[in-house]
SEKOL-790411 format. One line per field, with one value per atom (N, C-alpha, C, O): residue number from 1; residue in one letter; atom name; z, x, y. Coordinates in Angstrom, 2 decimals. Example, Ala and Ser with C-alpha at 12.3 -4.5 7.8 and 13.67 -1.06 7.14 Angstrom:
# SEKOL-790411
i = 1	1	1	1	2	2	2	2
aa = A	A	A	A	S	S	S	S
at = N	CA	C	O	N	CA	C	O
zz = 7.80	7.80	7.80	8.46	7.08	7.14	7.87	8.04
xx = 13.19	12.30	13.20	14.24	12.85	13.67	12.90	13.41
yy = -5.69	-4.50	-3.30	-3.32	-2.25	-1.06	0.03	1.14
//
This chain:
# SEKOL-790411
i = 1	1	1	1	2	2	2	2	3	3	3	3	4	4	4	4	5	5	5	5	6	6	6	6	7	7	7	7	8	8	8	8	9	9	9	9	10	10	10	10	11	11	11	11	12	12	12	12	13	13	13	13	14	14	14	14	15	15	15	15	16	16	16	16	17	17	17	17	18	18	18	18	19	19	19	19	20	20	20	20	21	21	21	21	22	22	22	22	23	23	23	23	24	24	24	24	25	25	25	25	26	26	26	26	27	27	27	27	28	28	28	28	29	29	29	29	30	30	30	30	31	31	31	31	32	32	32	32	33	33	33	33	34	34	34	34	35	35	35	35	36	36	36	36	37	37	37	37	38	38	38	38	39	39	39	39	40	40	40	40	41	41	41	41	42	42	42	42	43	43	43	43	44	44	44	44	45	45	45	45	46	46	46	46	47	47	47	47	48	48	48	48	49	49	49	49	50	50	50	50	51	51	51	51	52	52	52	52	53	53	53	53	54	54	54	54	55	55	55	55	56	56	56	56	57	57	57	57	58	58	58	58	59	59	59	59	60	60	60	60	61	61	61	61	62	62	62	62	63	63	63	63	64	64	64	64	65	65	65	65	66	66	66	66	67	67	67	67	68	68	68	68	69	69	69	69	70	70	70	70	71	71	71	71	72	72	72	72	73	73	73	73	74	74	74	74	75	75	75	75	76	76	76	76	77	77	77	77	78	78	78	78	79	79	79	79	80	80	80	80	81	81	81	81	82	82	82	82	83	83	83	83	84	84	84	84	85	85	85	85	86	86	86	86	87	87	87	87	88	88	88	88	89	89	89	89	90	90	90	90	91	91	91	91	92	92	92	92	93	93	93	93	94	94	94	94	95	95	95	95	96	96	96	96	97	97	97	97	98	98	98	98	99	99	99	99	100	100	100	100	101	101	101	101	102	102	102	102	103	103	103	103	104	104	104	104	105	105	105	105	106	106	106	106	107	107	107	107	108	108	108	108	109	109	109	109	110	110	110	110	111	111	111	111	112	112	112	112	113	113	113	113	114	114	114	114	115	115	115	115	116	116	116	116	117	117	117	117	118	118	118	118	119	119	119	119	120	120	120	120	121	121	121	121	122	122	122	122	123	123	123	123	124	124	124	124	125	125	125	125	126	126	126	126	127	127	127	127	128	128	128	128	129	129	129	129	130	130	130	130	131	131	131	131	132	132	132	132	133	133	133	133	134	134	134	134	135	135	135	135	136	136	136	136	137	137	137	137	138	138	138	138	139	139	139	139	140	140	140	140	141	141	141	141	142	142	142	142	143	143	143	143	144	144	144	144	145	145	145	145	146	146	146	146	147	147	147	147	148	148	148	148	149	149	149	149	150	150	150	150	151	151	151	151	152	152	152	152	153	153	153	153	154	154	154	154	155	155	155	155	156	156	156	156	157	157	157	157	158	158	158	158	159	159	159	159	160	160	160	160	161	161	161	161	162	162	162	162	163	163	163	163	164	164	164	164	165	165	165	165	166	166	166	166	167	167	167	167
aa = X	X	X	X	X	X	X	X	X	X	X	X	X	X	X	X	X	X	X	X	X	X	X	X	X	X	X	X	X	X	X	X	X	X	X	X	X	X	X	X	X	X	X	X	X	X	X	X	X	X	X	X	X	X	X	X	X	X	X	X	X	X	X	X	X	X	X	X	X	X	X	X	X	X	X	X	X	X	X	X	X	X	X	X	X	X	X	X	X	X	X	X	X	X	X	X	X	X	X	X	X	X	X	X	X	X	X	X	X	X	X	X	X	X	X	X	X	X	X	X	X	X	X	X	X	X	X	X	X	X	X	X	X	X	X	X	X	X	X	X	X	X	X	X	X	X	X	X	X	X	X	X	X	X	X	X	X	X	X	X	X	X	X	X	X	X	X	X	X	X	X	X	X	X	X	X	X	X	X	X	X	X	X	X	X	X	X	X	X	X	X	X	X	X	X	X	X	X	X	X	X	X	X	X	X	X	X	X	X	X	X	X	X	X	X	X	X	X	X	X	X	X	X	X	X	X	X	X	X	X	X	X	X	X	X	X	X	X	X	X	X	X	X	X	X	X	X	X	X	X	X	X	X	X	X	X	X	X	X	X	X	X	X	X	X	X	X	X	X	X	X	X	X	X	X	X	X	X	X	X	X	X	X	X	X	X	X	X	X	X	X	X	X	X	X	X	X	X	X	X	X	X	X	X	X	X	X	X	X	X	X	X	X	X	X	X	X	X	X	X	X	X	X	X	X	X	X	X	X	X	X	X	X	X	X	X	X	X	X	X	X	X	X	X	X	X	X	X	X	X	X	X	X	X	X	X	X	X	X	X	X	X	X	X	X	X	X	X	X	X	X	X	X	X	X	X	X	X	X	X	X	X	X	X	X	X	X	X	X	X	X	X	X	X	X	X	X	X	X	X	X	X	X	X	X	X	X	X	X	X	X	X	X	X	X	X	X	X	X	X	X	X	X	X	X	X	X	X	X	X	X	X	X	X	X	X	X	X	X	X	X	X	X	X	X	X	X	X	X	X	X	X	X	X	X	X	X	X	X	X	X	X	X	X	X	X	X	X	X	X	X	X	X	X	X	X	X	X	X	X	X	X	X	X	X	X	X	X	X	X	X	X	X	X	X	X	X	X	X	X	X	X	X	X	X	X	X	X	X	X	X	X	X	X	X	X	X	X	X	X	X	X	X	X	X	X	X	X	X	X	X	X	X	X	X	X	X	X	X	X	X	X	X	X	X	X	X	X	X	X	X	X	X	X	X	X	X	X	X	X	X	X	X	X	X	X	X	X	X	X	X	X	X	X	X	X	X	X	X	X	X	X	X	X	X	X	X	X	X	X	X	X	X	X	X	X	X	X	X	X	X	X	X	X	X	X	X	X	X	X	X	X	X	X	X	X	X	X	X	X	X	X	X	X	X	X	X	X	X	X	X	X	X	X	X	X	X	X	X	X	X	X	X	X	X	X	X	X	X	X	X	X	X	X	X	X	X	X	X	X	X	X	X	X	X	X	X	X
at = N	CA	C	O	N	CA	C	O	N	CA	C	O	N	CA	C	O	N	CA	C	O	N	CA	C	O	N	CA	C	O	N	CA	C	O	N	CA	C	O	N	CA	C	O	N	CA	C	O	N	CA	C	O	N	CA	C	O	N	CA	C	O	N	CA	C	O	N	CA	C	O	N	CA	C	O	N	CA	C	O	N	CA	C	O	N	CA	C	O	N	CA	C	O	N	CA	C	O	N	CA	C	O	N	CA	C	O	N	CA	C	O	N	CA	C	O	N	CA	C	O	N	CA	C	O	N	CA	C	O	N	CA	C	O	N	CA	C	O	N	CA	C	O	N	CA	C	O	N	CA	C	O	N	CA	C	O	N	CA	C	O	N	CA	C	O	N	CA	C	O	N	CA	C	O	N	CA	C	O	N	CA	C	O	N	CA	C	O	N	CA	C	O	N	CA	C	O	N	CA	C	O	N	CA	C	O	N	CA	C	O	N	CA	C	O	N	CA	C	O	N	CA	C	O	N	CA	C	O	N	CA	C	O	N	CA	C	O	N	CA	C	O	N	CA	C	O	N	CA	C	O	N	CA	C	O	N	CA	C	O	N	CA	C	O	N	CA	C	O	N	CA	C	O	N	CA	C	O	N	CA	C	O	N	CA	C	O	N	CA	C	O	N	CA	C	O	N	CA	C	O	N	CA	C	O	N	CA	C	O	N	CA	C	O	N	CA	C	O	N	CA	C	O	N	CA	C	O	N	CA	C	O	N	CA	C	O	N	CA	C	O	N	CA	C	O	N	CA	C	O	N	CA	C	O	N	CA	C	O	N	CA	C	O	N	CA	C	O	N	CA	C	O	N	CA	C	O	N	CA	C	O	N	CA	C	O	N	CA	C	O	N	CA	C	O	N	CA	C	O	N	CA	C	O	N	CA	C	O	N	CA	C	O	N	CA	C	O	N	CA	C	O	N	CA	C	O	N	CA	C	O	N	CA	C	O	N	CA	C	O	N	CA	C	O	N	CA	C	O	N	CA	C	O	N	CA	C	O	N	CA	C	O	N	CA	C	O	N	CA	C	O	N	CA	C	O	N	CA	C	O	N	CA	C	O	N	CA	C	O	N	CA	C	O	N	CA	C	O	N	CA	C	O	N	CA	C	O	N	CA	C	O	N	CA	C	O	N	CA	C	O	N	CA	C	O	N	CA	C	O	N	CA	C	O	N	CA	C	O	N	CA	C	O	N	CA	C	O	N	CA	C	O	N	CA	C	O	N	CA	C	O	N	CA	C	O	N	CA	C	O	N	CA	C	O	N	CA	C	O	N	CA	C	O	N	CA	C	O	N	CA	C	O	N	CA	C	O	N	CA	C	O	N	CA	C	O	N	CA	C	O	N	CA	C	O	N	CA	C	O	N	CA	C	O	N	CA	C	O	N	CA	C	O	N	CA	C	O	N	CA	C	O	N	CA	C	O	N	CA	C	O	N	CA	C	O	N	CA	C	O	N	CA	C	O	N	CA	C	O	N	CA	C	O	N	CA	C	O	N	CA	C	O	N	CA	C	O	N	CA	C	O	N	CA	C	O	N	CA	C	O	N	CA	C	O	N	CA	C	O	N	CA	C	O	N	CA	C	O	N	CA	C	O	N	CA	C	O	N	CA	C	O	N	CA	C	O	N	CA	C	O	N	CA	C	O	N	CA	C	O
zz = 122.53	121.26	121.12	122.06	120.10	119.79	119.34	118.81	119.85	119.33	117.94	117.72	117.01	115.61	115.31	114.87	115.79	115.93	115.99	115.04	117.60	118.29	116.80	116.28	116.51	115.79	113.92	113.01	114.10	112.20	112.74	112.14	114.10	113.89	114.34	114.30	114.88	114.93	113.76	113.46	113.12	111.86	110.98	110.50	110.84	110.29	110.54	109.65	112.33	112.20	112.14	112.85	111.53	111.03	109.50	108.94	108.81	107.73	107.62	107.10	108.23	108.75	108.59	107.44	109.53	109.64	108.54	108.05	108.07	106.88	105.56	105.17	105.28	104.64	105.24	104.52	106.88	107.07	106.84	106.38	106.89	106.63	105.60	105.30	104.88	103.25	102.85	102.19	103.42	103.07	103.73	103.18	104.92	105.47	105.52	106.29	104.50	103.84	102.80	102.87	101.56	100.25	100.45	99.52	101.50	101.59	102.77	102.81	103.33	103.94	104.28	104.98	103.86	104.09	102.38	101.30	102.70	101.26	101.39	102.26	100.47	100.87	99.56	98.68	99.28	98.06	97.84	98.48	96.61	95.36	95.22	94.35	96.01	96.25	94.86	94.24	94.45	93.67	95.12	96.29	94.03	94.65	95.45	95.68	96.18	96.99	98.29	99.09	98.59	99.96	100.40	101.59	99.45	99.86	100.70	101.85	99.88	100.40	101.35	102.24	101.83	102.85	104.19	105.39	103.65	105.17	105.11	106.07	104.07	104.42	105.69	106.92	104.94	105.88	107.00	107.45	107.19	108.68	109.69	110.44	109.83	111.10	111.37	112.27	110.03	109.98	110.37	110.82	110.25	110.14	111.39	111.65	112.66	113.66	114.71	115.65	114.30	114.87	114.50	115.34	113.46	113.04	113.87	114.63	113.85	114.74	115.94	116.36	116.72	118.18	118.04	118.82	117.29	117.80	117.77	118.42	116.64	116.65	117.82	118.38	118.33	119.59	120.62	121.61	120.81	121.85	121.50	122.44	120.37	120.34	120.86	121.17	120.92	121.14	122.22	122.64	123.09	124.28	125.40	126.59	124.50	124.95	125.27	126.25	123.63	124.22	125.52	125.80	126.15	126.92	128.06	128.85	128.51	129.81	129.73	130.60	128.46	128.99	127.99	126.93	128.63	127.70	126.96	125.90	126.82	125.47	124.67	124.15	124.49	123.81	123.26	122.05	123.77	123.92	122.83	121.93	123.49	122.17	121.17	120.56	120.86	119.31	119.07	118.04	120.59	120.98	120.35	119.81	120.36	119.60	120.83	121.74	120.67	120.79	121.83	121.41	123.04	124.23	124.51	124.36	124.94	125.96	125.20	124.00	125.33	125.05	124.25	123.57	123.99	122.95	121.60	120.50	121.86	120.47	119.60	118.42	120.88	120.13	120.02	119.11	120.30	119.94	118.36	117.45	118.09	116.94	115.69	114.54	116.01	115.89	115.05	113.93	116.06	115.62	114.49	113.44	114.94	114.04	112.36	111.28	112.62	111.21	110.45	109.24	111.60	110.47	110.05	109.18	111.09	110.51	109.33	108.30	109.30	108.14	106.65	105.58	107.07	105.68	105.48	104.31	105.99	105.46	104.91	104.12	105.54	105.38	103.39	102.53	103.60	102.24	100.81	99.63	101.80	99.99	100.15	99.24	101.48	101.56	100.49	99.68	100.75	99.62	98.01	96.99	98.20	96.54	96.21	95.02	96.93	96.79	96.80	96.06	97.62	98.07	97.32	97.22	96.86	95.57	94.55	93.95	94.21	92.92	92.84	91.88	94.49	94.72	94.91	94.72	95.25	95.33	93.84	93.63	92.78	91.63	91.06	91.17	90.58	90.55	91.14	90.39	92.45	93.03	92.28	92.77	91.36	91.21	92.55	93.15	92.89	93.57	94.86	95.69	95.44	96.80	97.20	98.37	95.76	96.42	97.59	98.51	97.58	98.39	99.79	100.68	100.09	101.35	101.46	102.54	100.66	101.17	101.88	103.02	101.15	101.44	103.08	104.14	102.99	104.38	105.58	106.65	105.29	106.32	106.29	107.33	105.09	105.66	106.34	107.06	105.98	106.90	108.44	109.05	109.09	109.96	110.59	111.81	109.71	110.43	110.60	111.51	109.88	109.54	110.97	111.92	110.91	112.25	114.02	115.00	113.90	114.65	115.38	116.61	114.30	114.05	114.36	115.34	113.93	113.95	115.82	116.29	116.28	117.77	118.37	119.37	117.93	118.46	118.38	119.28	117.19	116.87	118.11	118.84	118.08	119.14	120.29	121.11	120.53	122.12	122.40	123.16	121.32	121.02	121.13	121.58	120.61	120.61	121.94	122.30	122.76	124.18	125.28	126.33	124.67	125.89	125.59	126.29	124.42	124.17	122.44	121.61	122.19	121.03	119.88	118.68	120.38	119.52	119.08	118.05	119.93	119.65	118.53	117.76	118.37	117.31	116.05	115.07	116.46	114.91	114.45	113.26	115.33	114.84	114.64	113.49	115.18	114.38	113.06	112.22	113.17	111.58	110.78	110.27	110.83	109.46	109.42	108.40	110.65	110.24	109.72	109.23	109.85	108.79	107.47	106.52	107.57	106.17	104.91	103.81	105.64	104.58	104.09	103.01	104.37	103.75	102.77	102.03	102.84	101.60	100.62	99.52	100.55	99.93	99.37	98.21	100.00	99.62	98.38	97.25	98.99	98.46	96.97	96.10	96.68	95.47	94.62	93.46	95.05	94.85	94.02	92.97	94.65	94.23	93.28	92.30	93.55	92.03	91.32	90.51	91.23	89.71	89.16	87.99	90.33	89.77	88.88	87.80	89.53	89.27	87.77	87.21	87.25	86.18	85.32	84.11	85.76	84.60	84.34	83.31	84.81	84.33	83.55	82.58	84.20	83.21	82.16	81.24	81.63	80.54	79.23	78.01	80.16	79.45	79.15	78.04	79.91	79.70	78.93	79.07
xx = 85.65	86.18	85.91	86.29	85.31	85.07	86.37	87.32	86.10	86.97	87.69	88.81	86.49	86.54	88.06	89.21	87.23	87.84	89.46	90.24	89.79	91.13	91.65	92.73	91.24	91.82	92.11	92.93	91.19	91.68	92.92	93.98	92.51	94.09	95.39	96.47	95.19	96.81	96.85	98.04	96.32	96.37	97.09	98.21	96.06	96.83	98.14	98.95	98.65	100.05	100.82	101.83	100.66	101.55	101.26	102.08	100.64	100.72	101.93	103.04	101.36	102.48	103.78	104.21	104.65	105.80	105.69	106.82	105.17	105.55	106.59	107.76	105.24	106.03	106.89	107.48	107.09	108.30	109.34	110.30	109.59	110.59	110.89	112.09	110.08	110.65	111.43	112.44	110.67	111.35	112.59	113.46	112.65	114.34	115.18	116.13	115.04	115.69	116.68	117.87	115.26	115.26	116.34	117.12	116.29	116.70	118.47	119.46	118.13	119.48	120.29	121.30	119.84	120.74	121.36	120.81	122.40	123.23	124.13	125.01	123.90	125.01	125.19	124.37	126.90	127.37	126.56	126.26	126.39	125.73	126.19	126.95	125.74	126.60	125.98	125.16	126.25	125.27	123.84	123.61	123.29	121.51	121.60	120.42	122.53	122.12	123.06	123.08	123.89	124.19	123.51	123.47	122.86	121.96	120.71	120.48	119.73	119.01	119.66	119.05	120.44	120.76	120.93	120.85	121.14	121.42	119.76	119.18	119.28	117.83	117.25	117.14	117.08	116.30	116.95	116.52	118.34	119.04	118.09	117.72	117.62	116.56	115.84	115.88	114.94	113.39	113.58	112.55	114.93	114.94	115.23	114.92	116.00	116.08	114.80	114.67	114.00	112.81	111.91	111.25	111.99	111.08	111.60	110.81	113.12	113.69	113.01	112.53	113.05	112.82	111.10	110.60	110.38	109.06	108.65	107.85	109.72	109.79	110.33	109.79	111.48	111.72	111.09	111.54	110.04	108.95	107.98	107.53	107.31	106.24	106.91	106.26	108.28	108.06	108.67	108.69	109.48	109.32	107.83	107.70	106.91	105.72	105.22	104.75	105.67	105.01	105.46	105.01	106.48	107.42	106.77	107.03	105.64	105.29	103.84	103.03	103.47	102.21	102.39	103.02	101.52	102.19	101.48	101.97	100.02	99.27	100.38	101.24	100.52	100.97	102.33	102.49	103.18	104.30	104.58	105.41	103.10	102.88	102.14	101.70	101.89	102.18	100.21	99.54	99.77	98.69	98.16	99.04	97.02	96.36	97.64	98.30	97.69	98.50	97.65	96.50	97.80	96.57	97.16	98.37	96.28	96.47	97.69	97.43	98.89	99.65	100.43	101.13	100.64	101.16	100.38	100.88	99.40	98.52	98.36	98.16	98.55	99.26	100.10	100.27	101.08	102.89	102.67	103.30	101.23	101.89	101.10	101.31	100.17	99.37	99.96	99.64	101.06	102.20	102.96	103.18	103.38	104.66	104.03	104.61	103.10	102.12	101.96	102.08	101.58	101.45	102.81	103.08	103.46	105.31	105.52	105.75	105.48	105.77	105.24	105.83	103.97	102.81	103.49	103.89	103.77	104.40	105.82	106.47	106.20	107.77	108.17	108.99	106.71	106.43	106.41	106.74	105.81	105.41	106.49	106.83	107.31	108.23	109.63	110.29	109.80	110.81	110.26	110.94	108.58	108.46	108.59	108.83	108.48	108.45	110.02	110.42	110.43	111.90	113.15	113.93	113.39	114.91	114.04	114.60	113.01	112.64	112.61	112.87	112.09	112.50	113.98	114.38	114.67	116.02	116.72	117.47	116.05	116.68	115.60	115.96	114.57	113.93	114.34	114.40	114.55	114.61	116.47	117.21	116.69	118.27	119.29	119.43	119.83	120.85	120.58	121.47	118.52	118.38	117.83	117.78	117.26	116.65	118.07	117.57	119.35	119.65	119.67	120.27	119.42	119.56	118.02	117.64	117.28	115.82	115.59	115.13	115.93	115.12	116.10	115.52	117.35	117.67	117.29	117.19	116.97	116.59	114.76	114.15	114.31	112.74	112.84	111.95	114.31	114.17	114.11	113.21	115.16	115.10	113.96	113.91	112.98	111.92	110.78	109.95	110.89	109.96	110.48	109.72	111.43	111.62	111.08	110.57	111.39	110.79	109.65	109.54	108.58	107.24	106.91	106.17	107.16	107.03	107.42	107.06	107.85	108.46	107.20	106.63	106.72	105.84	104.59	103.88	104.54	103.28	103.08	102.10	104.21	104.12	103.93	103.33	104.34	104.18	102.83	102.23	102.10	100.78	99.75	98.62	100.33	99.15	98.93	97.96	100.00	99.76	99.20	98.57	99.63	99.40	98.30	97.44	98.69	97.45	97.17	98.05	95.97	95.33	95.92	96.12	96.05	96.03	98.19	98.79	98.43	99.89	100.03	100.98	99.03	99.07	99.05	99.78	97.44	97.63	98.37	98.40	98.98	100.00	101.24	101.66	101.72	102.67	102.27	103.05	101.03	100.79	101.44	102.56	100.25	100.27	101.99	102.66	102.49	104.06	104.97	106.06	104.50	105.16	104.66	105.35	103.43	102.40	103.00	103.54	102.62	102.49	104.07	104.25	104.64	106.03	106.46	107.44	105.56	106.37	105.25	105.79	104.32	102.92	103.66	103.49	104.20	104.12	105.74	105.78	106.87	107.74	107.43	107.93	106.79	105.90	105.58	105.99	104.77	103.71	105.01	104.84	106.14	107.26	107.75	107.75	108.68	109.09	108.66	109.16	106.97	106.45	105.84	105.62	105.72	105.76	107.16	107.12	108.17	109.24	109.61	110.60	109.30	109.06	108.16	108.40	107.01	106.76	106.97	106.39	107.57	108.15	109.02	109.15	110.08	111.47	110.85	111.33	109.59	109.15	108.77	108.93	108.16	107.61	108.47	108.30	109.34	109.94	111.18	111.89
yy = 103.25	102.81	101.31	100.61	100.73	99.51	99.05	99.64	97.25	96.12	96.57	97.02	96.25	96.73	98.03	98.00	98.89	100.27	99.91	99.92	99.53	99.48	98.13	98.38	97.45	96.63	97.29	97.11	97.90	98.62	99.49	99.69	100.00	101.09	100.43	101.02	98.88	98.57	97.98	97.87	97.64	97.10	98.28	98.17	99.70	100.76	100.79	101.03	100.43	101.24	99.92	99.98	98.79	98.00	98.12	97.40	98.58	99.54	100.80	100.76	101.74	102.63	102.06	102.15	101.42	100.85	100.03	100.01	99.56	98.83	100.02	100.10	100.75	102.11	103.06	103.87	103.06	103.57	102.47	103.08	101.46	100.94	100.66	100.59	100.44	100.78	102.20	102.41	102.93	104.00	104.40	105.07	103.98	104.08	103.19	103.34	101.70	100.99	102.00	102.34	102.37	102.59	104.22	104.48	105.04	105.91	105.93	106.66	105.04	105.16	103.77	103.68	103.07	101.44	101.44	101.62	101.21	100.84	99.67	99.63	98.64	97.65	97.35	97.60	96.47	96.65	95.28	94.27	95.82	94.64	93.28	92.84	92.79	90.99	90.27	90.94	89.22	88.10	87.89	88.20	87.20	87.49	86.28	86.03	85.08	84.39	84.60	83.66	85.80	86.13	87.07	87.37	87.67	88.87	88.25	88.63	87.01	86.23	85.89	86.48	85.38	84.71	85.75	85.48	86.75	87.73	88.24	88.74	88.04	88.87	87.25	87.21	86.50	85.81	84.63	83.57	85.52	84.76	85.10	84.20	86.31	87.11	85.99	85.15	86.21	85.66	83.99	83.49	82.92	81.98	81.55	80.38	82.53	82.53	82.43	81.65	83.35	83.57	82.20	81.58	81.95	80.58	79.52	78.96	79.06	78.37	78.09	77.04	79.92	79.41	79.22	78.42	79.77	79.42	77.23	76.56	76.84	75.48	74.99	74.03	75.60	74.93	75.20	74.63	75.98	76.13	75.49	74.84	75.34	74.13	72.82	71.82	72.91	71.38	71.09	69.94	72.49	71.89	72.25	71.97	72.93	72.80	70.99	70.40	70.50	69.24	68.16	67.04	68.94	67.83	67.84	66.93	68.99	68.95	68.60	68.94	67.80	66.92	65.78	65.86	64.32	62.96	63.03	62.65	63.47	63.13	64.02	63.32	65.34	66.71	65.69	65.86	64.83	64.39	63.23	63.12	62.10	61.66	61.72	60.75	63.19	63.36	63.64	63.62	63.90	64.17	65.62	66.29	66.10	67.50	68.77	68.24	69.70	70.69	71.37	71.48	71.87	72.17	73.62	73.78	74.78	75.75	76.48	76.33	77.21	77.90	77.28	78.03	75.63	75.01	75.34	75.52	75.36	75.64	76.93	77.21	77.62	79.36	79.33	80.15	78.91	78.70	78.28	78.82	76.75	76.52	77.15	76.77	78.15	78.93	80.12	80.53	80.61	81.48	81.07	81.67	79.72	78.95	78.58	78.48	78.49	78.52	79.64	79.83	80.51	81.69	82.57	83.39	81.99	82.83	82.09	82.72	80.79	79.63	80.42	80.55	80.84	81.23	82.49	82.48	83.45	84.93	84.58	85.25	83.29	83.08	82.86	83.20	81.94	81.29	82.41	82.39	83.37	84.60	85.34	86.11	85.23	86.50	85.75	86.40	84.38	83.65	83.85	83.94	83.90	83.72	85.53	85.73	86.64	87.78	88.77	89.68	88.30	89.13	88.92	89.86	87.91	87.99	88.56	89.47	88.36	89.25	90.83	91.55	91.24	92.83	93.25	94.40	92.32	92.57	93.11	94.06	91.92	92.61	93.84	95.01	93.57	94.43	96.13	97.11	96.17	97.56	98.06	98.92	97.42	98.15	98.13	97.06	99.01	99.10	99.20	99.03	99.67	99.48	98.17	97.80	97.20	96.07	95.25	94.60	95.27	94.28	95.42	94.81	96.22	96.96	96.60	96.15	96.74	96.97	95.70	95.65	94.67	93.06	92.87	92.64	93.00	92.74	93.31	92.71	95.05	95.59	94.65	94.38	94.36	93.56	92.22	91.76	91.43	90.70	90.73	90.15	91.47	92.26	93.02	93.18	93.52	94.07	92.93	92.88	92.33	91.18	90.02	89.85	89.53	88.80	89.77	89.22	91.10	91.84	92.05	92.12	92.19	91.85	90.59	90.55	89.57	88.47	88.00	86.92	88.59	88.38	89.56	89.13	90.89	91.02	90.05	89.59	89.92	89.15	87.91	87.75	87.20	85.98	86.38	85.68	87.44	88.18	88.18	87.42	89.67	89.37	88.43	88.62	87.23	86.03	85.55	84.89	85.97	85.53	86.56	86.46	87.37	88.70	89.94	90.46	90.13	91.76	91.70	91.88	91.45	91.34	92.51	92.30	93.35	94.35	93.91	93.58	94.07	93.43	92.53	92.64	91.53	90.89	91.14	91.01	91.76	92.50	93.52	93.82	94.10	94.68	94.02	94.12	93.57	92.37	91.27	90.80	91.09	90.61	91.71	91.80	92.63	93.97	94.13	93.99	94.44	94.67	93.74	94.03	92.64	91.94	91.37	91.01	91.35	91.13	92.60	92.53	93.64	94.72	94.86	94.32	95.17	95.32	94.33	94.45	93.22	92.08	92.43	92.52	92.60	93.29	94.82	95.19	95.34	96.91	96.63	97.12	95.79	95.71	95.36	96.07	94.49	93.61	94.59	94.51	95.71	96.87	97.72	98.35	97.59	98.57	98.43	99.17	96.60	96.26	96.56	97.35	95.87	95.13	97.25	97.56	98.22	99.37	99.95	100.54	99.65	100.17	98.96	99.44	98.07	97.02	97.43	97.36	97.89	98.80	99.93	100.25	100.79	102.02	102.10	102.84	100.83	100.50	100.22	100.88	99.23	98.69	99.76	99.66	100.88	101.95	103.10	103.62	103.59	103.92	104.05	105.04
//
């Protein structure tokens, strides 16, 4: 089995889990209808935890070398730490401009849905970092699992927005 190969199918099954967890959000998490900024706030306590610690590992990465320390280029496993911490930052970014809008959007499951994605999304995001250090395919499967679900959620609203429209 080629590189290629092994890499489209962890990619697929962070696809996969993306749509299973939507769907066992949308189907069995129910939480009462708060106003839309405690809901945000429990969706992305997970994800903000996880961002946390990958910041506090870049930087006690830098403590055990002086260039790295002062403020020197990022070397060896510091540089995938911030490698990671970048790309959690960038999903973090569309998942704020994407997720209170599915919250209202989805009616009465967007606030179960978006918290259970925060939750899966910090998950992922902890494989993913695992991944970047240890087994390739880990990675990309921790991308896709946290990429696709804020992608698929999007896909839902702005579906479920036009139906209401047309309907």
């Amino acid at each position: 089995m080629t590189t290629r190969y092994r890499v489209m199918m962890a990619s697929g099954a962070g696809f996969l889990w993306a749509a299973l967890l939507l769907w066992v959000a949308a189907r069995h998490v129910t939480l009462p209808v708060f106003t839309l900024m405690p809901t945000i706030m429990m969706a992305f306590m997970a994800p903000g935890l996880v961002l946390a610690a990958m910041v506090l590992r870049v930087a006690m990465r830098r403590l055990g070398d002086e260039a790295m320390l002062a403020g020197g280029a990022l070397q060896g496993p510091a540089s995938v730490d911030q490698r990671v911490l970048q790309n959690t930052l960038e999903q973090l970014v569309i998942a704020l401009c994407v997720w209170p809008a599915a919250a209202i959007m989805l009616g009465d499951a967007g606030p179960g849905v978006i918290v259970v994605l925060g939750f899966g999304f910090a998950l992922m995001r902890l494989v993913f970092w695992l991944g970047y250090h240890r087994a390739p395919l880990l990675r990309v499967f921790g991308f896709a699992g946290s990429f696709w679900p804020t992608i698929l959620v999007a896909l839902w609203a702005l579906l479920r927005l036009g139906m209401a429209s047309t309907g």
